[in-house]
C-alpha positions as CSV (number, residue, x, y, z in Angstrom):
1,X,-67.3,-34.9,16.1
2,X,-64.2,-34.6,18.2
3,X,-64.9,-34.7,21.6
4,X,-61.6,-33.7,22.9
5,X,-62.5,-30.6,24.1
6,X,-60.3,-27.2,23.3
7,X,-57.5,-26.4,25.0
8,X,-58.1,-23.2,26.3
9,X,-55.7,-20.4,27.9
10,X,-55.9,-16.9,29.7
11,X,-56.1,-14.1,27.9
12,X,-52.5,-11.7,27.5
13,X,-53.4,-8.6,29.3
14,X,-53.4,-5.7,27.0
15,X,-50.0,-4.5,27.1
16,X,-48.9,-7.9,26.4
17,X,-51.1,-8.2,23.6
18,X,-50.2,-5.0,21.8
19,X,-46.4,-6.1,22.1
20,X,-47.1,-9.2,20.6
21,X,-49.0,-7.5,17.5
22,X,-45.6,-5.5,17.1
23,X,-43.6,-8.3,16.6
24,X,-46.3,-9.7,14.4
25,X,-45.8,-9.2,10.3
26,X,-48.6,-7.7,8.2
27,X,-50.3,-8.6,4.8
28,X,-50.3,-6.3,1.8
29,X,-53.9,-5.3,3.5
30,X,-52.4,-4.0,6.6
31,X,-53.3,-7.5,8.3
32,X,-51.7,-9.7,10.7
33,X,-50.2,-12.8,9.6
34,X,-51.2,-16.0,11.7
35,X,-47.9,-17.6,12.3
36,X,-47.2,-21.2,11.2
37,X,-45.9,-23.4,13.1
38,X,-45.1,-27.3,12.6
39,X,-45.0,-30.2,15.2
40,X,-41.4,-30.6,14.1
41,X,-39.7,-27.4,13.5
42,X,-37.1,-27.5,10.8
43,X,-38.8,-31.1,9.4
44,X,-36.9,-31.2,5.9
45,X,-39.2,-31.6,2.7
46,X,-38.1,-31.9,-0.9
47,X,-39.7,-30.1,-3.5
48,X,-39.4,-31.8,-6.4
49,X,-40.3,-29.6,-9.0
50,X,-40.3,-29.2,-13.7
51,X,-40.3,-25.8,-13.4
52,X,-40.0,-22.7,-11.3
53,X,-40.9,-19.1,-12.0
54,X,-37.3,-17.7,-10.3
55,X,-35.9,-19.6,-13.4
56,X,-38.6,-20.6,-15.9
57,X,-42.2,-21.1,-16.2
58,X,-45.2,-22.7,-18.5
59,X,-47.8,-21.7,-16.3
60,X,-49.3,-21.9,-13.2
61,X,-46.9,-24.9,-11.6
62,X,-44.0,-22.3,-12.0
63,X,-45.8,-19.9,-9.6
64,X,-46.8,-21.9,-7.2
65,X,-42.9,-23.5,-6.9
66,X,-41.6,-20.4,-6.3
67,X,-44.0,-18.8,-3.8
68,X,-45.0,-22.8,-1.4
69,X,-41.6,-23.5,-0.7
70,X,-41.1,-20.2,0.7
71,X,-44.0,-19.4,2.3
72,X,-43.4,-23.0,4.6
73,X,-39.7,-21.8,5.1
74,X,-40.5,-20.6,8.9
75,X,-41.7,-24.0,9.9
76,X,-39.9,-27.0,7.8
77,X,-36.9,-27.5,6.0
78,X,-37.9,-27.0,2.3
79,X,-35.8,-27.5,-0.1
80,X,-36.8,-27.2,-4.1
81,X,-35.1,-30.2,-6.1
82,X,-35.5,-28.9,-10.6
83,X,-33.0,-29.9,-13.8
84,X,-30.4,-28.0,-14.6
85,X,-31.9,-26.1,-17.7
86,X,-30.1,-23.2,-19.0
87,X,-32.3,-20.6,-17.3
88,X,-31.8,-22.4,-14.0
89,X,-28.0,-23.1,-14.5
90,X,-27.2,-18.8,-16.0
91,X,-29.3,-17.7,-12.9
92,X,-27.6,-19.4,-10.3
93,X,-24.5,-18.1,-9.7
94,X,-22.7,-20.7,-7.8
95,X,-23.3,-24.4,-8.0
96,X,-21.1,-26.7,-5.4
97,X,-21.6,-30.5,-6.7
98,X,-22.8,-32.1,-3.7
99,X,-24.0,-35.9,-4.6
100,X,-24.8,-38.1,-7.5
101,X,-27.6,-40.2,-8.9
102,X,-26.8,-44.0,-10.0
103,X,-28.1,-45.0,-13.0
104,X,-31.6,-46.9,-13.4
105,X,-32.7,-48.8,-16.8
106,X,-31.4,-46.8,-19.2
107,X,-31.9,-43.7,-16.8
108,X,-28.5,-41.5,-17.0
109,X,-26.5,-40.9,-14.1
110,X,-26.7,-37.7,-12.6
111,X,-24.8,-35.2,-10.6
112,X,-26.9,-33.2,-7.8
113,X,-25.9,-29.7,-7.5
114,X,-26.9,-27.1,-4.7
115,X,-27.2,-23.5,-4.7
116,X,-28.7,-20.7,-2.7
117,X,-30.9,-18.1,-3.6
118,X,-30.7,-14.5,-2.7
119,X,-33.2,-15.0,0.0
120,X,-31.1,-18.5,1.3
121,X,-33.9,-20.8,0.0
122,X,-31.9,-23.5,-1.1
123,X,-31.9,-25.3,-4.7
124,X,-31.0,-28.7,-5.7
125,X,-30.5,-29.1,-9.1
126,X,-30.4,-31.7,-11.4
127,X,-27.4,-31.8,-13.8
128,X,-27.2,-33.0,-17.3
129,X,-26.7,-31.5,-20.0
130,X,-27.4,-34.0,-22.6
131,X,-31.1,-34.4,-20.8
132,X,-31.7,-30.7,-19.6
133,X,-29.9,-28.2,-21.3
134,X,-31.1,-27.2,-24.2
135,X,-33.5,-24.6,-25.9
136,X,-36.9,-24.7,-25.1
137,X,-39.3,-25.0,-22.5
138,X,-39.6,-27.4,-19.9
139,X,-41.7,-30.1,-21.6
140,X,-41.5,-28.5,-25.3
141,X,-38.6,-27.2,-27.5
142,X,-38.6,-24.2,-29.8
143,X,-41.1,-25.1,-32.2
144,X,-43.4,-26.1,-29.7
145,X,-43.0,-29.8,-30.3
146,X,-42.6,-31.9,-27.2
147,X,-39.4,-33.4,-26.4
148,X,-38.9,-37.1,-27.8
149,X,-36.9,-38.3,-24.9
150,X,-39.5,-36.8,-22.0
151,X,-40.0,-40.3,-20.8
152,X,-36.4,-40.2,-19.8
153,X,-36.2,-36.6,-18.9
154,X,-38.7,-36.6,-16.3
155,X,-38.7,-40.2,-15.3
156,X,-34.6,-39.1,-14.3
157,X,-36.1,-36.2,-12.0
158,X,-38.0,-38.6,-10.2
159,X,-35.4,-41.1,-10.2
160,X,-33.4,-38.9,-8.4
161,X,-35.8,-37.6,-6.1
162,X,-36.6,-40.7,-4.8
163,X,-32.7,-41.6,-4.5
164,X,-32.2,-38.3,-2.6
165,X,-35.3,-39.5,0.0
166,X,-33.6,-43.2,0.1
167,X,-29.9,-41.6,0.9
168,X,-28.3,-43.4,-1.9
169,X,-26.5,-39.8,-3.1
170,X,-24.4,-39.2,-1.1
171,X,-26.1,-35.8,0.5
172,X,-25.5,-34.9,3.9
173,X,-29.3,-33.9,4.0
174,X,-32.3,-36.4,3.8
175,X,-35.4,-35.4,3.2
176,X,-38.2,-37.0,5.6
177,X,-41.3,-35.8,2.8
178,X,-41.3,-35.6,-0.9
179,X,-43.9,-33.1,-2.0
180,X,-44.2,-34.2,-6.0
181,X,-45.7,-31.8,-8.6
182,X,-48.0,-33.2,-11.5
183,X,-46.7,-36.0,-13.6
184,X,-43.5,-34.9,-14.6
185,X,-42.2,-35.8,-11.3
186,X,-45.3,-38.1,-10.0
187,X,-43.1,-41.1,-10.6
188,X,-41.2,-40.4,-8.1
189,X,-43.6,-41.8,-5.5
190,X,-43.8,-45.3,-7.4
191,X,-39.8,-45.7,-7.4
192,X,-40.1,-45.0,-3.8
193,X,-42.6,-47.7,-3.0
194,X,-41.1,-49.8,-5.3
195,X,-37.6,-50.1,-3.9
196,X,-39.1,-50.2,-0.3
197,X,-38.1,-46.2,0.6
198,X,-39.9,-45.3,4.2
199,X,-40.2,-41.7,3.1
200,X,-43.1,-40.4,2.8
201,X,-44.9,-38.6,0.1
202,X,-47.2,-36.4,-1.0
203,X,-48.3,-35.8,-4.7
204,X,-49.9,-32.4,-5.7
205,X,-51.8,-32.9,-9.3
206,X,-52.2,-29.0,-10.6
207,X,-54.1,-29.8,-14.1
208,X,-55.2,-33.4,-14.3
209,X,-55.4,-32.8,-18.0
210,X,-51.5,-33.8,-18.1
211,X,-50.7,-37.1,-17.3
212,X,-47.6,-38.1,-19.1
213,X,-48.1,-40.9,-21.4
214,X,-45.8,-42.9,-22.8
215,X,-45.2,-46.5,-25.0
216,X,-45.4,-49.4,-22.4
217,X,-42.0,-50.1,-25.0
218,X,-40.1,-47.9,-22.9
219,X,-40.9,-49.8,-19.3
220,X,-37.8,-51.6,-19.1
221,X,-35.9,-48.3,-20.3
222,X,-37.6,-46.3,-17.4
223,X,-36.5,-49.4,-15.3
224,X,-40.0,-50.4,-13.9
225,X,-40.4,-53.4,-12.5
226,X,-42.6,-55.8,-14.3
227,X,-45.1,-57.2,-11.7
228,X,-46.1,-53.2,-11.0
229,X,-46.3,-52.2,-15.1
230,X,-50.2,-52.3,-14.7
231,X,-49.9,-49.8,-11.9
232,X,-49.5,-47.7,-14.7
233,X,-51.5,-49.0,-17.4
234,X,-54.4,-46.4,-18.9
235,X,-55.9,-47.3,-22.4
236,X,-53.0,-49.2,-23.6
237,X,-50.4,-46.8,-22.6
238,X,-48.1,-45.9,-19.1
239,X,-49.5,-42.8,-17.5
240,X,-46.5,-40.9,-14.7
241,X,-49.4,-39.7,-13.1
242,X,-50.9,-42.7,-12.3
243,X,-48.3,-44.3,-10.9
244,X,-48.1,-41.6,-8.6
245,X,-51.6,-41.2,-7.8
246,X,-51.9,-45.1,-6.9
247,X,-48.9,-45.1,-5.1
248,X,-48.5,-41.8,-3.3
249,X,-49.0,-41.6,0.5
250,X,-51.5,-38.6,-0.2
251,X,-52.5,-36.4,-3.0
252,X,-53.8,-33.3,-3.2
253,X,-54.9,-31.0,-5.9
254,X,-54.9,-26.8,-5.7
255,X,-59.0,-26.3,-5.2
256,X,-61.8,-27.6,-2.9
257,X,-63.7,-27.8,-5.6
258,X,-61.4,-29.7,-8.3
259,X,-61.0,-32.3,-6.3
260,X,-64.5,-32.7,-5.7
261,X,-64.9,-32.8,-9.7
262,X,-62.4,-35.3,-10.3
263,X,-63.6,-38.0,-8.7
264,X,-66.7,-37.5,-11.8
265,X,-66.4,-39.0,-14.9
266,X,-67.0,-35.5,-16.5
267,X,-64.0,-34.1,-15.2
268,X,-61.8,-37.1,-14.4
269,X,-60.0,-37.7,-17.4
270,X,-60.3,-41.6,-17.3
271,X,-59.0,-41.3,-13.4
272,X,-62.1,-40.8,-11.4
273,X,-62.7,-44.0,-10.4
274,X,-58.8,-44.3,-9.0
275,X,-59.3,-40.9,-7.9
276,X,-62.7,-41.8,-5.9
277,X,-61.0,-44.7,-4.4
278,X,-58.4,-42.6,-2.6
279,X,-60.7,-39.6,-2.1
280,X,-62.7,-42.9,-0.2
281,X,-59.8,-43.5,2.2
282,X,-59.6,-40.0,3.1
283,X,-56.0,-39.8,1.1
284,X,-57.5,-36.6,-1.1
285,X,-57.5,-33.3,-0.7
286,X,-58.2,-29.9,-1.9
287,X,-55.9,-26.2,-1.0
288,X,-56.3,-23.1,-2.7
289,X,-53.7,-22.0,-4.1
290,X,-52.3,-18.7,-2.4
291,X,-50.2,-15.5,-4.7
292,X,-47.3,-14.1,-3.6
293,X,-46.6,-10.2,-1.9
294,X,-45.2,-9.2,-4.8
295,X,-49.2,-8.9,-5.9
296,X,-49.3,-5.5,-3.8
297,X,-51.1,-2.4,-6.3
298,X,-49.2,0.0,-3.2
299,X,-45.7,-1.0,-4.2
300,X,-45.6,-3.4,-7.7
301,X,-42.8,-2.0,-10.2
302,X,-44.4,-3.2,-12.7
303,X,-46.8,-0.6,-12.3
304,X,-47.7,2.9,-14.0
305,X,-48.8,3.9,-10.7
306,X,-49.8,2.6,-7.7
307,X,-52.5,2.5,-5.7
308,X,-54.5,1.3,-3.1
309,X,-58.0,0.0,-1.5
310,X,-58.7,3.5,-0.4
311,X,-57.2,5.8,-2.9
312,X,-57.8,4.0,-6.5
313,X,-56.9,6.7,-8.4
314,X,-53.9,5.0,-10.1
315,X,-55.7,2.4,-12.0
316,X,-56.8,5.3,-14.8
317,X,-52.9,5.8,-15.3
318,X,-52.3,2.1,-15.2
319,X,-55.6,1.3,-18.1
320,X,-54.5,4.3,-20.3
321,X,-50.6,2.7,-20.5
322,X,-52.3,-0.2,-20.9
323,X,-54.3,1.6,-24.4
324,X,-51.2,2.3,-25.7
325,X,-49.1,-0.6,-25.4
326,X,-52.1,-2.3,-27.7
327,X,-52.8,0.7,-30.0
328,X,-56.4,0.9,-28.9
329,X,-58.3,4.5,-28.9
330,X,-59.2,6.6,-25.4
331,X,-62.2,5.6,-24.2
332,X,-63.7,6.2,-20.7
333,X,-65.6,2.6,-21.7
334,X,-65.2,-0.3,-20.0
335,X,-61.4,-2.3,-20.4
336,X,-61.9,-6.1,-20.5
337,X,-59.0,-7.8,-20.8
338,X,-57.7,-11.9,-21.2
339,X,-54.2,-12.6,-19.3
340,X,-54.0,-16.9,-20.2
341,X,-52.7,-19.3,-22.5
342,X,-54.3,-19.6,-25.4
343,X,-55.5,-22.6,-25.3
344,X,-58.9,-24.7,-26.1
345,X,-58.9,-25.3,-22.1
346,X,-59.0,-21.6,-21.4
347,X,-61.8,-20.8,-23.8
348,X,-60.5,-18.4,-26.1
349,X,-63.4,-19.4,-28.6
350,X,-66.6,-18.2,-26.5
351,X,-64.5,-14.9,-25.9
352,X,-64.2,-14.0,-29.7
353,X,-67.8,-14.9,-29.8
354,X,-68.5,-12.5,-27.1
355,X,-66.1,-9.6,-28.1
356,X,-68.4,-8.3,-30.7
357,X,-70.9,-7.5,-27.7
358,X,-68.2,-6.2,-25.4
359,X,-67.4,-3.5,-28.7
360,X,-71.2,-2.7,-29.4
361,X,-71.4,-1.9,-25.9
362,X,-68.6,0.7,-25.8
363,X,-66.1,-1.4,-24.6
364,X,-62.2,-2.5,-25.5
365,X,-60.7,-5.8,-25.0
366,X,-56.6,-7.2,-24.5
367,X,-55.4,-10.3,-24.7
368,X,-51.9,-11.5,-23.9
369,X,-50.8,-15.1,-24.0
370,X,-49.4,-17.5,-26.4
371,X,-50.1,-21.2,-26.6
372,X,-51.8,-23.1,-29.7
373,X,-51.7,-22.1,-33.5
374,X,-55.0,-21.7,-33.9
375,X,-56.2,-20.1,-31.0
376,X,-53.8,-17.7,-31.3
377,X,-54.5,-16.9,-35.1
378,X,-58.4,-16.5,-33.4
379,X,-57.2,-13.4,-31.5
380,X,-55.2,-12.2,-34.5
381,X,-57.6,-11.8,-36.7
382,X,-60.2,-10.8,-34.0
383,X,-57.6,-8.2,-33.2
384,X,-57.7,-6.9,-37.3
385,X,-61.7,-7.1,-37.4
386,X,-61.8,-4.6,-34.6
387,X,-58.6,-2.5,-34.6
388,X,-58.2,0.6,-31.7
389,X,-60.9,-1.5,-30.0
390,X,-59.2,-5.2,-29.7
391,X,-55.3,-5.6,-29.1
392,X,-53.4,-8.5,-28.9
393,X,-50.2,-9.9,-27.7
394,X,-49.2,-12.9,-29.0
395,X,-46.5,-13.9,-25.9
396,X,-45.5,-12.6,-22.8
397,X,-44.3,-9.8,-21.0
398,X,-44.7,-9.4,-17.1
399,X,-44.8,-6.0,-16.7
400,X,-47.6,-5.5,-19.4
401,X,-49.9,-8.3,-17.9
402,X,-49.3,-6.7,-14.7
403,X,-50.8,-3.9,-15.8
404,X,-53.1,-5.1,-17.4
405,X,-54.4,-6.9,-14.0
406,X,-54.2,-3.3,-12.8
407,X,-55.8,-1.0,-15.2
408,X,-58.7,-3.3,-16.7
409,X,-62.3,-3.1,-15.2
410,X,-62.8,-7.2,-16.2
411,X,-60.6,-10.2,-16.6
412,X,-62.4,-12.8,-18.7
413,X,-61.9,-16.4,-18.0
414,X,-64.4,-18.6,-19.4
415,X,-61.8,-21.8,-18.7
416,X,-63.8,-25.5,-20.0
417,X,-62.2,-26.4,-16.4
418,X,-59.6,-24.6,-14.0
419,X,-58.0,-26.3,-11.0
420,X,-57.3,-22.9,-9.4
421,X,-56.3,-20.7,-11.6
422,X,-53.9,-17.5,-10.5
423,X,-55.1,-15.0,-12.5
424,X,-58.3,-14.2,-11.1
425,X,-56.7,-14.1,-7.5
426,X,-54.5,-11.7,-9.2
427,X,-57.0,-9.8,-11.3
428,X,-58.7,-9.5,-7.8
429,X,-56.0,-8.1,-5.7
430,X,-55.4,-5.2,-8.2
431,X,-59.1,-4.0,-8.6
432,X,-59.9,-5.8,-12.0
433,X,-63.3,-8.2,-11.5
434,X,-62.7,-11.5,-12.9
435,X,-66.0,-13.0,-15.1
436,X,-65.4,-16.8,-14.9
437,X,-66.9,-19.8,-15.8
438,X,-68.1,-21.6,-12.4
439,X,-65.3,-24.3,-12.1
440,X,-62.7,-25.7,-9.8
441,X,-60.9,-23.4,-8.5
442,X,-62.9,-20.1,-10.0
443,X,-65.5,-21.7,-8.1
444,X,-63.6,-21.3,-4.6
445,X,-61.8,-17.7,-5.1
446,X,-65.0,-15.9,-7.1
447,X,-67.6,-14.6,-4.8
448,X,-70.3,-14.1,-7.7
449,X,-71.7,-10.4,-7.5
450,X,-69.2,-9.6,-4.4
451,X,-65.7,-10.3,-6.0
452,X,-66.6,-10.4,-9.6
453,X,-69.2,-12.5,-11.7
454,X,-69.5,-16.3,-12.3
455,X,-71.9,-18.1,-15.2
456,X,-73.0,-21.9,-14.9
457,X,-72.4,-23.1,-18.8
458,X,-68.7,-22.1,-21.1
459,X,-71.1,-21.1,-23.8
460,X,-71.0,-17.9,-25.8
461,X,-74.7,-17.6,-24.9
462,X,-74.4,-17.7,-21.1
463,X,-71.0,-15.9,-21.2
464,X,-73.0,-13.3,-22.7
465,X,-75.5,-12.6,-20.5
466,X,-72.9,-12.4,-17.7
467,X,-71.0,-9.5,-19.3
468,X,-74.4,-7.7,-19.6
469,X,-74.7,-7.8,-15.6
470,X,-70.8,-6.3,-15.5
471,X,-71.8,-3.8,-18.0
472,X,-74.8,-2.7,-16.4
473,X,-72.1,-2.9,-12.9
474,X,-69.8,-0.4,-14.5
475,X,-72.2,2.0,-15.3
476,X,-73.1,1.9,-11.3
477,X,-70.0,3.3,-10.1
478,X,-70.2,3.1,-6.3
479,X,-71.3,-0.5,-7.0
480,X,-68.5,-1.1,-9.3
481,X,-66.2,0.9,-6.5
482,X,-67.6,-1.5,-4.0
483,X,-66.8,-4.9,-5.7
484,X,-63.3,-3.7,-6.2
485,X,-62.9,-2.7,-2.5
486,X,-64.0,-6.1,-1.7
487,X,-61.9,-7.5,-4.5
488,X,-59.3,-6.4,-3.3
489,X,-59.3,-6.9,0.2
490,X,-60.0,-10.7,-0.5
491,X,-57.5,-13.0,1.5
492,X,-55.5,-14.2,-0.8
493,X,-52.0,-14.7,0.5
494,X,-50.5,-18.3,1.0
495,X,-50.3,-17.6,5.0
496,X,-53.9,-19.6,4.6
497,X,-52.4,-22.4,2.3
498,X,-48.8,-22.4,4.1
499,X,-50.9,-24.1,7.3
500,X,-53.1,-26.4,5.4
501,X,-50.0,-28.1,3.3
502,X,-48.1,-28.2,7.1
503,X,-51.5,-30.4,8.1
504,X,-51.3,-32.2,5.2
505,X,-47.2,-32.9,5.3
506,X,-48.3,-34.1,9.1
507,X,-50.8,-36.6,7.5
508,X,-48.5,-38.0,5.0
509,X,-45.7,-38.8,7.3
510,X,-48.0,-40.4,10.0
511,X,-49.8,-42.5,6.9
512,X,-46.1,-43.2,6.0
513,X,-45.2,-44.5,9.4
């Protein structure tokens, strides 16, 4: 217990206080926003970054780098450091050359280019084209084959990010932090300890399910240095995120709760016992991940019609666009509806096996999302046993999830595990009740029977006996209204998160020092 007791000050008299709160911002709830401060205003961080939902996105990652950075903007220096991929270089519209990155191994050299965007958050960008820009997504290319040459791609991110942090680029800024994003860019942190960089930095793991492993054929390609290869060594391969995880100043992942589970061999992914080491030291931790304003059901363009935590009225006009898009029939049943990739991790499986209740029950389900061949020829044909009852979208459109967030009654997500998750945070702030499996980060943001409903076991059988309890809530309305209301009105924003990475930043740089 700290025994340093609180510093305390006199209260503003009222007429102060009032002028205070007018200069104060609100939330999309009509709530004041605590403002962030750091110990060293204007501090500079790097981002470092594979993806980035201003340009592109493969999930959650994508979200998260375009919302952190910004949200921290008021007390640090951020800046977001991502390749030039064609999406990042056509959206950009001016890109002044600003430093360069030396070769390393058989990593390329590298020009650094820097752009603004419209908001002045400023963008670093990685640039070459032979590595970067080309067709595809980030980590996969049009067939949905991973790259060959990833090794290189991603190891020359982190390359440079760690060339930026040692000055060696000729950049007129420095970074002081490097805040590294699952292993695409975890790396970074072993090239900085490595070449003796006093920077410090902080690794954030968003899905430890990803590691990054490549031949140990390609060490001398990647230009690691020989006496640290078994930094990286897991079951006869190199893993990126190890190397960053053992040699990162602190890491963090996006839930309490997921961090808790990874230090377990159930959820550790042959890294819990590095991972309970650190966590030992004091050198992990868990932050919820925040959503962005943009999430507001009052003002969302995306919408059919908006609405709010006192008049909900819109949400009819948002379910019955929402009927149409999928070519289901009117009902005044229950709307369930699946926003994910589709993906064994997210459990598509136990919800076909659970649909058939859902439809005996007088209920509809929608599913958008694309990911894995198989799972998505699950929700086809689950989608033709069941027509103008079951609809499917195989892919992605915004404005359609969006309202789907806003017009469904449920979101199922029975996820086998979830560091945080976004969708039920955004499910929530539109009205829709997430039903999750209880894990990581569904775990932290579900209040079960307040802000939607949580089951203990990702089996069709418990799954199922969880929808009976939301059933039986729909037909209560004022309970139903109620778990909305409180849905809705759950703090969600990243004003929370913003303060808690700011601690964290502090940490790194004084276990840096």
């Amino acid at each position: 217990m700290n025994s340093t007791p609180p510093f305390v000050r006199p209260l503003p008299s009222p007429v102060a206080r009032k002028a205070s709160q007018r200069l104060r911002r609100r939330d999309v709830r009509g709530r004041f926003i605590p403002t962030m401060t750091s110990v060293e205003r204007g501090e500079p961080v790097l981002f470092v970054v594979s993806e980035m939902a201003d340009f592109i996105k493969a999930g959650g990652l994508g979200d998260v780098a375009a919302s952190l950075p910004r949200a921290l903007r008021d007390a640090c220096d951020v800046r977001v450091l991502i390749p030039g991929y064609p999406e990042v270089l056509s959206r950009l519209q001016s890109i002044e050359v600003v430093g360069s990155v030396a070769p390393r191994g058989h990593l390329p050299a590298c020009r650094i280019g820097r752009a603004l965007q419209a908001d002045g958050l400023p963008i670093y960008v990685l640039l070459n084209g032979p590595l970067f820009d080309r067709n595809g997504s980030p980590y996969v290319d049009a067939n949905g084959k991973e790259w060959k040459d990833n090794a290189i791609r991603f190891a020359t991110l982190s390359h440079a990010a760690a060339e930026i942090a040692a000055g060696r680029t000729g950049m007129e800024w420095t970074p002081g932090l490097l805040h590294l994003n699952d292993w695409p860019t975890a790396l970074a942190a072993a090239y900085v300890r490595w070449d003796g960089t006093e920077v410090a930095t902080l690794l954030t793991i968003h899905n430890l399910a990803y590691q990054g492993l490549f031949p140990y054929a390609l060490s001398e390609a990647l230009g690691i240095p020989s006496e640290h290869l078994e930094e990286m060594h897991f079951f006869g391969h190199m893993s990126f995120l190890q190397a960053g995880i053992v040699n990162a100043t602190r890491l963090n992942t996006v839930s309490l709760n997921y961090a808790e589970q990874i230090t377990e061999p159930a959820d550790g992914c042959g890294l819990d016992a590095l991972l309970a080491r650190r966590a030992a030291r004091g050198h992990l931790s868990g932050i919820v991940n925040g959503i962005d304003a943009s999430w507001d059901p009052r003002s969302d363009r995306h919408l059919s019609a908006h609405f709010s935590v006192q008049e909900c009225e819109g949400r009819a006009a948002n379910a019955a666009s929402v009927r149409q898009a999928f070519g289901l029939r009117d009902s005044e049943g229950p709307l369930f509806a699946v926003v994910s990739r589709l993906v064994h991790q997210k459990g598509l499986d136990i919800t076909c096996d659970v649909a058939p209740q859902i439809i005996a029950a007088g209920g509809q389900l929608v599913v958008i999302g694309g990911g894995e061949p198989d799972v998505e020829e699950q929700v086809r044909a689950l989608a033709r046993r069941f027509p103008g009852q079951v609809g499917a979208w195989i892919g992605f459109d915004e404005q359609l999830a969006r309202q789907m967030f806003a017009g469904a009654d449920f979101l199922l997500m029975p996820s086998r595990f979830e560091p945080c998750g976004l969708s039920q945070m955004y499910a929530q702030r539109f009205g829709c009740l997430p039903i999750a499996h209880a894990t990581g980060g569904l775990v932290d943001t579900v209040d079960d029977g307040v802000t939607g409903f949580l089951f203990h076991e990702a089996t069709a059988n418990v799954m199922r006996r969880c929808v009976e309890r939301a059933l039986r809530t729909f037909r209560m309305p004022g309970l139903l209204q109620s778990m909305q209301r409180a849905a809705m009105l759950r703090p969600s924003g990243w004003d929370i998160a913003g303060r808690q990475y700011l601690d964290l930043y502090r940490q790194a740089r004084q276990g840096a020092a």
